[in-house]
N, C-alpha and C positions, 0 to 999 in steps of 0.2 A: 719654614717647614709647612706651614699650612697652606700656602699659594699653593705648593708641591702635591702634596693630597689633594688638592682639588682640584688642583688640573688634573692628575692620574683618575678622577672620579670620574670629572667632565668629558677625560679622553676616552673612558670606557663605556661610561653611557653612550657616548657620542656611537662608538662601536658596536655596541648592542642595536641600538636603535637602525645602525644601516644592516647590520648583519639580519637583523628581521623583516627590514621590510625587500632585501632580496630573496632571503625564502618566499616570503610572501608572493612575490610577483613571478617564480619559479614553479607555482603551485595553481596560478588565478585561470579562472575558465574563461576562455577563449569567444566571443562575443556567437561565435555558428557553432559549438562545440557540441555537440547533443547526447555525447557516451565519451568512455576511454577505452584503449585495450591496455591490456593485462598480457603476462605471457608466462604466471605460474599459476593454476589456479586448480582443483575438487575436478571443475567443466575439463578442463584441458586432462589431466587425467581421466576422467572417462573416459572422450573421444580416443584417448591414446590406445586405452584399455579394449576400447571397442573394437578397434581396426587391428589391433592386434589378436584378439579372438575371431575374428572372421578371418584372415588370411592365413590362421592354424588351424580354422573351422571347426571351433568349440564355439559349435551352433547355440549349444545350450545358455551357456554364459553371456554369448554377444545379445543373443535375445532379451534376456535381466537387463539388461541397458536401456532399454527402450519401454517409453509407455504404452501400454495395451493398443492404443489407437492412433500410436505412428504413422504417419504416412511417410515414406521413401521416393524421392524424385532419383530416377537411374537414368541420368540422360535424358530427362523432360518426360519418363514414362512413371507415371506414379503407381503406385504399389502399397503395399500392405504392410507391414514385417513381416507375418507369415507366407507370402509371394516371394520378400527377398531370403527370406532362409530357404526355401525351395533352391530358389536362383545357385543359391550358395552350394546347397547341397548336389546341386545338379552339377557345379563347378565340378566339386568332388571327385563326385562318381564318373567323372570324365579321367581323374587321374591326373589333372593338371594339380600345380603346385599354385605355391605364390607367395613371394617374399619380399619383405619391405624392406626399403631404404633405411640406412641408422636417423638419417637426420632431417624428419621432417619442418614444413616451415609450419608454424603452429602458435597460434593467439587464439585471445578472445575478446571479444567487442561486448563491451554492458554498457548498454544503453540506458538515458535519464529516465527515459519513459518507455514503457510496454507497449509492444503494439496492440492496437486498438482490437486488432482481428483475435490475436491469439493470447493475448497478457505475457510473452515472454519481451523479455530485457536483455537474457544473455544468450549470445552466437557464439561457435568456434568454429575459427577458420582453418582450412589447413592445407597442406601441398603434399601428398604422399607421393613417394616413387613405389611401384610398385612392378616386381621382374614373376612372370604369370610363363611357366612352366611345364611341357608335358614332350614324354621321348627326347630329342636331341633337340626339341626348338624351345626359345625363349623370347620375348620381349618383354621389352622397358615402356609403361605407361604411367605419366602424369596423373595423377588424381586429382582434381580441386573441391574438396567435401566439406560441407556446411553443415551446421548442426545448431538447431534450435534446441535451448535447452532451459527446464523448468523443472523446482524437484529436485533436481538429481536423476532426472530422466531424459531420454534425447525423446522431445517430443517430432519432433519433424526433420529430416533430413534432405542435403541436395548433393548428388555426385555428377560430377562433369570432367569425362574423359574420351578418348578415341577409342572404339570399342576394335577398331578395323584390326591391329596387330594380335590382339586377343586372340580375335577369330582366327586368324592364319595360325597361329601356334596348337588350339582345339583342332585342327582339321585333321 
């Protein structure tokens, strides 16, 4: 009876011991590894939060988002906040729509270290579709928008899209 107990001890130790050190190696950082992404996170509900106030153009709210001294990359033109709420409003007052896709592609990368320039750590990445509306015309454009984010604020932003179908649907 006692050989028996101690092998049932020995076989469970024996099993603990592997079962931890396969978490362990399931979990270990990766020798170039320098951050993770995430794909629930406070950052990714912002950016959600954001993009969906600017494309209902509750100017007011989307601006709460951002720190006083934002800058906005629109296609490599950089701006202001108060430039892109203009931008936005001038959307507007055009009478164009603009509706987003249910299911963007959407993470966030937090990095080990801040960069040196700005002290931010965490980016959200993101793929929006977005169908930009006015009279009978419509098109579908891509969005690929970056978001530097620190606080709880989007300190800097980068959008990169085809503005050419925009255009033809505005005219």
């Amino acid at each position: 009876m006692k050989k028996t107990i101690a092998l049932i001890a020995l076989t469970s130790l024996l099993f603990i011991s592997c079962k931890k050190e396969v978490a362990t190696e399931a979990v270990a950082k990766q020798p170039n590894q320098t951050g993770i992404n995430i794909d629930k996170s406070a950052n990714i509900d912002l950016v959600k939060k954001t993009v969906a106030e600017a494309s209902s153009f509750d100017l007011v709210n989307f601006k709460s988002n951002f720190a006083p001294t934002a800058i906005i990359h629109d296609n490599k033109n950089d701006m202001t906040l108060d430039e892109n709420v203009k931008m936005l409003e001038g959307l507007k007052a055009s009478g164009a729509t603009l509706t987003l896709g249910k299911d963007p592609l959407i993470w966030e990368v937090v990095n080990d270290k801040a960069d040196e320039k700005t002290g931010i750590t965490n980016y959200v990445i993101s793929y929006y579709e977005a169908t930009f509306s006015k009279g009978g015309k419509s098109a579908v454009v891509v969005y690929n928008m970056n978001f530097a984010i620190k606080d709880g604020k989007i300190q800097e932003e980068w959008d990169v899209y085809d503005s050419s179908p925009i255009m033809e649907v505005l005219k």
